[in-house]
TIMI-441861 format. One record per atom (N, C-alpha, C): x, y, z. Coordinates in steps of 0.1 Angstrom, whole numbers, plus 5000, padded with zeros to 4 digits. Atoms other than C-alpha are relative to their C-alpha. Layout:
# residues N
XYZ
...
# end
This chain:
# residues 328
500049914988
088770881238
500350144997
500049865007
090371201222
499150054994
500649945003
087671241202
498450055008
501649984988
084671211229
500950115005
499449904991
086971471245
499750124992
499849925004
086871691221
498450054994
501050024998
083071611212
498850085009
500949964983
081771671250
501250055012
498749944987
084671881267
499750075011
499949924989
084872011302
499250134998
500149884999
083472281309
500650125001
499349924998
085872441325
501050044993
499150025007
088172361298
499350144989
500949915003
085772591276
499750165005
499949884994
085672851301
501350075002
498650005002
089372861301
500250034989
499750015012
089572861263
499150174997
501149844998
086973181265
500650135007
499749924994
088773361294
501450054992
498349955001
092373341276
499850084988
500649895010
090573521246
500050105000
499949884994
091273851247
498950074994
501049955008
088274071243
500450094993
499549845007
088474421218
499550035010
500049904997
087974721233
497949994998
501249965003
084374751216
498849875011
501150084988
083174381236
500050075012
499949954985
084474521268
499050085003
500849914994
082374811265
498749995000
501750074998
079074591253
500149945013
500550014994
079174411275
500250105018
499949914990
080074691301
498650045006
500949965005
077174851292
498649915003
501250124997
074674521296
500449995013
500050024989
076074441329
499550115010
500649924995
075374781340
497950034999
501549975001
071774811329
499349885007
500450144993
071374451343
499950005012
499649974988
072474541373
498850095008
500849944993
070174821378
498549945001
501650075002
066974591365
499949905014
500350094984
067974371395
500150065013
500349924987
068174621420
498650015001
501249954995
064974741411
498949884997
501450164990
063374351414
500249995011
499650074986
064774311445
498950095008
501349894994
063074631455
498449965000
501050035002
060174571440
498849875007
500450104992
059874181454
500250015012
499849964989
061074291483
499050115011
500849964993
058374541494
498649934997
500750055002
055674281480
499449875006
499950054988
053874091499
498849874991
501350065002
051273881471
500449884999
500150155000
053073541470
500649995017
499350054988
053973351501
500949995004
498649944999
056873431517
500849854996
498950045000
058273101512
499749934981
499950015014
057873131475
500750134995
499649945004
058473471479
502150035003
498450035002
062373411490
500449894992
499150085008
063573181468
499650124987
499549895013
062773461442
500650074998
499249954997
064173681458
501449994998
498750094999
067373501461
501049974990
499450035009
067573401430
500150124989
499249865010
067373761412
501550055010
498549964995
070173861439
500949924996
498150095007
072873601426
500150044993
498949945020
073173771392
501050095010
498649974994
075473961414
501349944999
498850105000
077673661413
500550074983
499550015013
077473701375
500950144995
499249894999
078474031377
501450045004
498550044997
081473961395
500949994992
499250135009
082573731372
500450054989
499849945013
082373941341
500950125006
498949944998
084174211358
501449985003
499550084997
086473981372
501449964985
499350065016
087573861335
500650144994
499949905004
087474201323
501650055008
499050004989
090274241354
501449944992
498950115001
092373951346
500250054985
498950005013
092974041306
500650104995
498749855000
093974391312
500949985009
498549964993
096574321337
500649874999
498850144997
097873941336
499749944984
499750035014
096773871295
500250094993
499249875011
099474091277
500249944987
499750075015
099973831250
498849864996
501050085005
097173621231
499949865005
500050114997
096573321249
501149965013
498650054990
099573351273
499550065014
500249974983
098473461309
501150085006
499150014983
100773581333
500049995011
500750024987
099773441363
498450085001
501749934996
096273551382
499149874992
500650144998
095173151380
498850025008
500749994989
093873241412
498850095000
501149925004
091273501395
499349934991
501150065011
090273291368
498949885009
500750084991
089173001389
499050085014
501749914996
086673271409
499550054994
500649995009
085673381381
499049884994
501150095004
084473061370
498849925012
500950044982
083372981405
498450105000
501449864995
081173331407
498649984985
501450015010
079473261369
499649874999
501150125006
078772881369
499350015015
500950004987
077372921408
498750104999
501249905005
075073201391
498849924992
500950085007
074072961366
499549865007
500750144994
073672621384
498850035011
501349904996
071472871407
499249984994
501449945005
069172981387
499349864990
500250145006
069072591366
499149945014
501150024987
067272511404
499250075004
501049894999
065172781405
498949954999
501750044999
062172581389
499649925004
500550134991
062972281408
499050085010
500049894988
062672541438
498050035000
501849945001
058972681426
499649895001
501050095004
057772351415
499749955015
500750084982
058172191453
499550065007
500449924990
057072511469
498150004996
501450005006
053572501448
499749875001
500650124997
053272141454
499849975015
500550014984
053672171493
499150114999
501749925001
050672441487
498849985000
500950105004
048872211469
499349925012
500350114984
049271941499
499650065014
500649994985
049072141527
498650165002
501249915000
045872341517
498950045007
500649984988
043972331546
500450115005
499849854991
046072551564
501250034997
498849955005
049272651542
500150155003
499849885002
048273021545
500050045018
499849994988
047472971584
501350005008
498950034994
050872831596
501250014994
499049965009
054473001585
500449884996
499050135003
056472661582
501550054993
498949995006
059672821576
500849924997
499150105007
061672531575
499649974987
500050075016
060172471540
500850144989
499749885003
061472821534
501649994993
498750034996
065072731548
500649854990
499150125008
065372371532
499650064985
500049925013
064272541499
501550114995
498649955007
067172761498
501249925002
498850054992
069672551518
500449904983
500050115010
068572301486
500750084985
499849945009
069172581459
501450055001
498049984995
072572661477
500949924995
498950125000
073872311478
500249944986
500650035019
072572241438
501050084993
498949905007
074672581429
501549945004
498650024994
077672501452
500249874993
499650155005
077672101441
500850024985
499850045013
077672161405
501250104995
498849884997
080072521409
501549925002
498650064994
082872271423
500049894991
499650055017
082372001395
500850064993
499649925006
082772231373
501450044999
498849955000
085872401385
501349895004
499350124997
087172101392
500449904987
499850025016
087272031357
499449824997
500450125002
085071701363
498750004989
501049955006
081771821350
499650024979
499849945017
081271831307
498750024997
501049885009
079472061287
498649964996
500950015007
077071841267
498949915014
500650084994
076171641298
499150085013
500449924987
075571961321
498450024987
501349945009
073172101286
498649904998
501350115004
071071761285
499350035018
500949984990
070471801324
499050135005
500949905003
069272131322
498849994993
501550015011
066672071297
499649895010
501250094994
065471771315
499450085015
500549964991
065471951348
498750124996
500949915005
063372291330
498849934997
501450055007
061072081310
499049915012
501050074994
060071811335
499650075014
500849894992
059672121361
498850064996
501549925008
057272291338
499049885002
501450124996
055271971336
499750015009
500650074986
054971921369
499250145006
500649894994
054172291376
498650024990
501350015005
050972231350
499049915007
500350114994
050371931365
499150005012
499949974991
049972101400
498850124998
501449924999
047772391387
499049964994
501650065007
045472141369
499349945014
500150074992
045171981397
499150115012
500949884993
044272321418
498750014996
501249935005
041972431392
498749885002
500750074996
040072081395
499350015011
500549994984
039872091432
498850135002
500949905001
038472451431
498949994994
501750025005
035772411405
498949875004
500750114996
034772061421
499250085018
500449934988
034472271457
498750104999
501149875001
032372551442
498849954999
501050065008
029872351422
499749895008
500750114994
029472001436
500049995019
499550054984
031171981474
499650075009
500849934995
029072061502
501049955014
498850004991
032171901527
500050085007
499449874995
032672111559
501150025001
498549994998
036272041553
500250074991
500249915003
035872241528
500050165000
500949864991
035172601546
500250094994
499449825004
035772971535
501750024995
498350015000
039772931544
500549944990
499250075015
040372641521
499750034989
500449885014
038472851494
500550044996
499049855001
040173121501
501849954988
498850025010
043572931492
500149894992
499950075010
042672721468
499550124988
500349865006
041373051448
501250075000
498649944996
045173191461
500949974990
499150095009
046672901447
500250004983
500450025017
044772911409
500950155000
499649895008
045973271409
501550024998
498550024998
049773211420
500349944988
499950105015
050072931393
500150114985
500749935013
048273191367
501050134998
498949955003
050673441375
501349905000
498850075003
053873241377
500249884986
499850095011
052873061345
501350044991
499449905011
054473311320
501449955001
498550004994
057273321343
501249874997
499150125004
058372961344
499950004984
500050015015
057572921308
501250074994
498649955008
060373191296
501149935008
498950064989
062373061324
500349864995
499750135004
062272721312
500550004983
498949975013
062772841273
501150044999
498549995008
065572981278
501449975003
498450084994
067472731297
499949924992
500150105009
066172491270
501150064985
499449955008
067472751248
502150024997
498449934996
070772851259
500949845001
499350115002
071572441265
500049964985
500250055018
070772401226
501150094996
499049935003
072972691217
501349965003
498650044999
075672581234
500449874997
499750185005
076072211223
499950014983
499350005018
075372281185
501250034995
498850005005
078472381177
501049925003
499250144996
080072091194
499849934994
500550135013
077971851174
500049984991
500050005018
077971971140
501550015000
498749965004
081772091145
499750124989
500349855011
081772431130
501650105008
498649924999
084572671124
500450085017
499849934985
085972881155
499650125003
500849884999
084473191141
498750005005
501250054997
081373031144
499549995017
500150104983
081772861179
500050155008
500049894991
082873241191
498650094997
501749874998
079573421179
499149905004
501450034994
077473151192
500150035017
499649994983
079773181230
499450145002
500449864993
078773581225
498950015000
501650014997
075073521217
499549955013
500850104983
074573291249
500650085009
499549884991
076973521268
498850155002
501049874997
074573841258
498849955006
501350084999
071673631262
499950015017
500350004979
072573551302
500450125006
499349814994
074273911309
498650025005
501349934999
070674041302
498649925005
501050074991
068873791320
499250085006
501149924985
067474041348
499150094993
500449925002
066674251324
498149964992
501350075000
063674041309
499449985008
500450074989
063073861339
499150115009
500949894995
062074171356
498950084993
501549905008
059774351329
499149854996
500950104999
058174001328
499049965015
500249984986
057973991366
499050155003
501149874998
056074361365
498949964989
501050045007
053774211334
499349955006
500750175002
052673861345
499250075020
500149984984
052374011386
499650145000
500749844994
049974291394
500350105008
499649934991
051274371427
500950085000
498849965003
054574401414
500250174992
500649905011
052974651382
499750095011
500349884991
051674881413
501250095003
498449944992
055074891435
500850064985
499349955010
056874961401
499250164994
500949905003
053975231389
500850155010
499749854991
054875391425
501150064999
498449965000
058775381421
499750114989
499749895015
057875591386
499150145007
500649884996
055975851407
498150015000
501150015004
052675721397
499049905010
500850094989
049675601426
499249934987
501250045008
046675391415
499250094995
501349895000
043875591403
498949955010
501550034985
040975601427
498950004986
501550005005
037575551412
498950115006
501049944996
035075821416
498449935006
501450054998
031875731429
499150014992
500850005010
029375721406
498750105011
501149914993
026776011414
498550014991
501650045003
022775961415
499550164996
500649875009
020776191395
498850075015
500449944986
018976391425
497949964992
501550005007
015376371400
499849854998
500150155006
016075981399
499249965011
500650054981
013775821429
500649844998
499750094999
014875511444
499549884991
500350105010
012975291424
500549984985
499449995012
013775411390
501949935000
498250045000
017775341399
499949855002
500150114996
016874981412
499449904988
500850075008
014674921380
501450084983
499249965012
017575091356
501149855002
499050144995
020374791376
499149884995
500550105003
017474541368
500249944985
500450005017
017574621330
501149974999
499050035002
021074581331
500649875002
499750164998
021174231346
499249924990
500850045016
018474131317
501049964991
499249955017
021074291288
500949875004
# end
């Protein structure tokens, strides 16, 4: 039993063993520094998703949502920062402010068990798309909106109070993550193979009035939603796959404490600067987003000139120059 303990320990026990650490002077001010710049990358997604209007709103709140919780994480790290300048005066010894640490671990694992449902969250919202393709873009259905977050709420909160509750352990939280990521991604291939079938079976063979322009329309909607949000899940899903691997190797192999602390500050910098990827992936992979961002920099679309006819061209010659061009 001691040794499974020590093997696969608590989490919170870990988080505890982390917080009574006292940082230098030089961490404090990295990660000062990352939380700040993180901070402003998620203001300016919120913005950004927030005045955007190209996925469906009830895909586009739960993204929403889920770049606003780094907030929590933000907390958290300030929070700590708090607690080891005024109540850890001696290495390992506290003096009181229990009562800080335990929201602290409250504010960063409810950040993380968040955003670990994130791709559950997409995957059911692109599968009710899928299903109700007739008329998904016709009729709001906010309740799918509402139990979508209520679900991403209760997934953060559930596993937040494990956790602090010191029931929850480390290697058993890092295997569910990876299954949850990975077998999300499947299912969100799964879902745009499945689109892209339907579509090219509609275009080409299906003469169906059920069929019509509308369900075109968002079955066309759907392939492009998928095609942008591929990218997306995909880093999303590496680097929860990543970050549960990081943190369990040094439990398994058993490796020194110097070791075990630069792999806690790699995975720590790694999730600080979450937003900060997430967002310049979010303006990459999403066009709309690339505009609204363009404008925040000061910068419209370009307009296209009109293409001007040669006044000596006569109509025919122009109509037989487009001809030679559909030939080439």
């Amino acid at each position: 039993m001691p040794h499974s303990t020590v093997c696969n320990p608590t989490i919170f026990s870990l988080f505890l063993d982390g917080a009574l650490r006292k940082m230098s002077m030089t961490e404090n001010i990295m990660y000062i520094i990352i939380v700040l710049i993180a901070s402003i990358a998620t203001i300016l997604c919120l913005l950004i998703v927030g005045r955007s209007n190209t996925f469906h709103p009830n895909l586009q709140g739960p993204i929403w949502f889920t770049a606003f919780v780094y907030f929590d994480l933000t907390i958290s790290k300030m929070l700590t920062i708090v607690f080891q300048t005024t109540y850890l005066v001696e290495q390992n010894v506290p003096e009181g402010g229990m009562t800080m640490i335990l929201w602290t671990a409250a504010t960063h694992y409810h950040f993380l068990f968040t955003v670990m449902a994130a791709p559950i969250v997409i995957v059911v919202e692109r599968s009710l798309a899928t299903y109700f393709v007739f008329d998904y873009e016709k009729k709001k259905r906010r309740y799918i909106l509402v139990l979508l977050l209520l679900f991403q709420n209760f997934f953060g909160a559930t596993f937040t109070l494990l956790t602090v509750n010191n029931i929850l352990r480390y290697i058993s939280a890092a295997v569910l993550a990876g299954i949850i990521a990975i077998s999300s991604f499947l299912t969100f291939l799964y879902n745009c193979r499945i689109n892209k079938r339907t579509l090219h079976f509609v275009e080409t063979r299906n003469r169906d009035i059920k069929f019509d322009l509308s369900v075109r329309y968002q079955l066309r909607e759907n392939v492009k939603t998928f095609k942008m949000l591929n990218f997306l899940l995909l880093m999303l899903t590496g680097m929860i796959v990543l970050l549960a691997i990081l943190k369990t190797i040094p439990m398994i192999i058993g490796v020194e404490e110097k070791t075990k602390y630069m792999f806690k500050m790699s995975t720590d910098m790694i999730v600080h600067a979450g937003p900060i990827y997430v967002t310049i992936t979010l303006i990459c992979a999403v066009e709309d987003y690339r505009i609204i961002f363009y404008r925040f920099l000061g910068y419209e679309k370009k307009k296209v000139d009109p293409c001007k006819i040669n006044s000596k061209q006569t109509e025919r010659d122009i109509y037989f120059e487009q001809f030679l061009k559909v030939l080439k």
